[in-house]
Structure formats: C-alpha cells, structure tokens
C-alpha positions as CSV (number, residue, x, y, z in Angstrom):
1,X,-97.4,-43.1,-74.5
2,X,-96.6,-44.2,-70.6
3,X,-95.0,-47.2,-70.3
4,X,-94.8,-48.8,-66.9
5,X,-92.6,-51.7,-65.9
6,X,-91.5,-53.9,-63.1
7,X,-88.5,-56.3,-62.8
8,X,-87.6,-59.1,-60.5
9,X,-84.2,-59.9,-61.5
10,X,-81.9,-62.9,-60.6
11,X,-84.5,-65.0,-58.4
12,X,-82.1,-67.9,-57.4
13,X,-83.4,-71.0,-57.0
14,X,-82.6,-74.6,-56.8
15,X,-84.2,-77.3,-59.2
16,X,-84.2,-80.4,-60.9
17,X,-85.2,-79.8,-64.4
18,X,-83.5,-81.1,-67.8
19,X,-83.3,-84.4,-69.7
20,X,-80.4,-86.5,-67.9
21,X,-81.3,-88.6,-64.9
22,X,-78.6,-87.4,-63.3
23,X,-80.2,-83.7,-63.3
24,X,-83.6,-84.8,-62.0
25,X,-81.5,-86.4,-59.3
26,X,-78.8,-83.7,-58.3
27,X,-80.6,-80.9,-60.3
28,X,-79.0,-77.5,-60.9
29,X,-78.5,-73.7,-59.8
30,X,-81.2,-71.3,-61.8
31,X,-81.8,-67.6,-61.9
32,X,-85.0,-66.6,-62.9
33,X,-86.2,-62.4,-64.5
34,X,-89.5,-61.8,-64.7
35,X,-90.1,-58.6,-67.1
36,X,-93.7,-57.3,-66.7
37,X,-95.7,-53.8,-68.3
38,X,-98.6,-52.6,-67.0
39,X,-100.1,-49.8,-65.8
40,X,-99.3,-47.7,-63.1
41,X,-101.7,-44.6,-63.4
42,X,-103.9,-45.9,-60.7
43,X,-101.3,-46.8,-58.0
44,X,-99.3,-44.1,-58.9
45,X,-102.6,-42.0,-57.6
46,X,-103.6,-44.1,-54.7
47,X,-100.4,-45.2,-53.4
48,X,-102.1,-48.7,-52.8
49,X,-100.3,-51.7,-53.6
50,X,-104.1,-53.6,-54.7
51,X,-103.6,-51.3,-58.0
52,X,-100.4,-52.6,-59.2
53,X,-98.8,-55.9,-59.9
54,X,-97.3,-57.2,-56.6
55,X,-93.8,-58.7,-57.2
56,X,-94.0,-60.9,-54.3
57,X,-96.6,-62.5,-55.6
58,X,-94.3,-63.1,-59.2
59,X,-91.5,-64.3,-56.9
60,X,-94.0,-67.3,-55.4
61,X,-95.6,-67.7,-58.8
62,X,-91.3,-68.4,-59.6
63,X,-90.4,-70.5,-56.9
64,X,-93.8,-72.8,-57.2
65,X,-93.4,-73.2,-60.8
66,X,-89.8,-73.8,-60.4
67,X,-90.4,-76.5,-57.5
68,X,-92.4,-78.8,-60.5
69,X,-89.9,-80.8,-62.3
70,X,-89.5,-80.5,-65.7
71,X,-87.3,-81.9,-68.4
72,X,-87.5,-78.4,-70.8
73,X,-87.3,-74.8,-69.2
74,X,-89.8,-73.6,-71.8
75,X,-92.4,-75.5,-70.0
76,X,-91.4,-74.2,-66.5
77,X,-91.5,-70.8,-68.5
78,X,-94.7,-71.1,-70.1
79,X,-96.0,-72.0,-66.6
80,X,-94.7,-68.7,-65.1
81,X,-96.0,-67.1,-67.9
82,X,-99.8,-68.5,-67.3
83,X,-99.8,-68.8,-63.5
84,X,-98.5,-64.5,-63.7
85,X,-101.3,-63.8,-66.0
86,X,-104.2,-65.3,-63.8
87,X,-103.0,-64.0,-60.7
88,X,-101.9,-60.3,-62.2
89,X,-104.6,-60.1,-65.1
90,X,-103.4,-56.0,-65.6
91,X,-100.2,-57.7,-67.3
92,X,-99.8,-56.3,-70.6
93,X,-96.7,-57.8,-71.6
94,X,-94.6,-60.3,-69.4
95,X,-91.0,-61.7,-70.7
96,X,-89.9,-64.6,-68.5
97,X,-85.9,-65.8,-68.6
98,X,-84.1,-69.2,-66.8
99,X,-80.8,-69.5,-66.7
100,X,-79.5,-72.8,-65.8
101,X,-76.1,-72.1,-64.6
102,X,-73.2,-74.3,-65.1
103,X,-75.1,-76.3,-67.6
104,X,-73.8,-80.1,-68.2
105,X,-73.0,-79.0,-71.7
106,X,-69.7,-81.0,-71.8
107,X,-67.9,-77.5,-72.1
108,X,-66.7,-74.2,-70.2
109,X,-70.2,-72.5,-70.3
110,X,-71.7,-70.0,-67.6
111,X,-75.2,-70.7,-68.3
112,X,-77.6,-71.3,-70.7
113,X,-81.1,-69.5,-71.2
114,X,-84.3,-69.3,-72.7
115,X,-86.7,-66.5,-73.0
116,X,-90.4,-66.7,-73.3
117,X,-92.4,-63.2,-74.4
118,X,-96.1,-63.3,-74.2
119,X,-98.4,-59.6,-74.7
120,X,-102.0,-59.3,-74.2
C-alpha cells in the first residue's frame, strides 16, 4: 500500500481569534500544519504539478481562513479543512493544527493547539 503525503509546516500568521475582547483587538501569533494524503502515482509519472495537490494553494486556503475572525480555532480549522477539500478534491485525508502562541492563559505556556482530522 503507497502512501503519499505533503506537509506545510509552521505557516505563521497573525490573527485575531479567541473569546476576550482584548484578543479580537490585539490578536495573537499562530502557526498553522496542514497534513494532507493523496496520491501521487499520476504526478509522479507526468512531472506536472495539475496532478498533485499544490501547497501554495493550502498556504492561501491558510492565510484566508485565518484572516476571518473567529472566537474558537476549531471553526478556523474546520474552515481550512472545507475550503482544502473543494479546492484539492484528490485529498484523502487532511489533519489541520493552530497553535496560538503565548496564549493569555494566565500562566507560563508556549502555546496551545487543536487538531482537526477529517478522511474521505
């Protein structure tokens, strides 16, 4: 069984998502991975980049989805999630982390994440 896989790790971004005022106001630093398997039998043949999943096209899927305001990262997730599948329908399986860094948490923390896992 072939399993084929791109990453686009630690996509840093600038936002204002989560519940306090404060953090729609000031917002926060972010890193964003994007985890996707697919199938690279055909572009491994052709050597055209039209028979793969273009990861430019996940990193502005990321920095759109990340430019709408939200107060929970899962939504921002879920959004990534949706907007990768519908632009890149040869996504098999796509696993979407956002770590908010320096979260106000009230404590010594260097970020906080959540993870959203969606296969087809």
């Amino acid at each position: 069984m072939k399993k084929h896989i791109i990453e686009v790790n630690q996509i840093r971004l600038y936002a204002n998502h989560g519940c306090l005022p404060e953090e729609a106001m000031i917002g926060s630093k972010y890193t964003v991975d994007v985890f996707i398997e697919t199938d690279f039998s055909k572009s491994t043949e052709t050597d055209d980049l039209i028979d793969t999943v273009d990861y430019v096209i996940i990193n502005q899927i990321v920095k759109n989805e990340m430019a709408i305001r939200s107060r929970l990262l899962e939504q921002v997730a879920q959004r990534i999630v949706v907007a990768s599948k519908k632009a890149c329908p040869e996504i098999q399986l796509i696993r979407v982390k956002i770590s908010k860094l320096c979260p106000p948490i009230n404590g010594d923390v260097q970020d906080v994440s959540i993870i959203i896992e969606e296969a087809w």
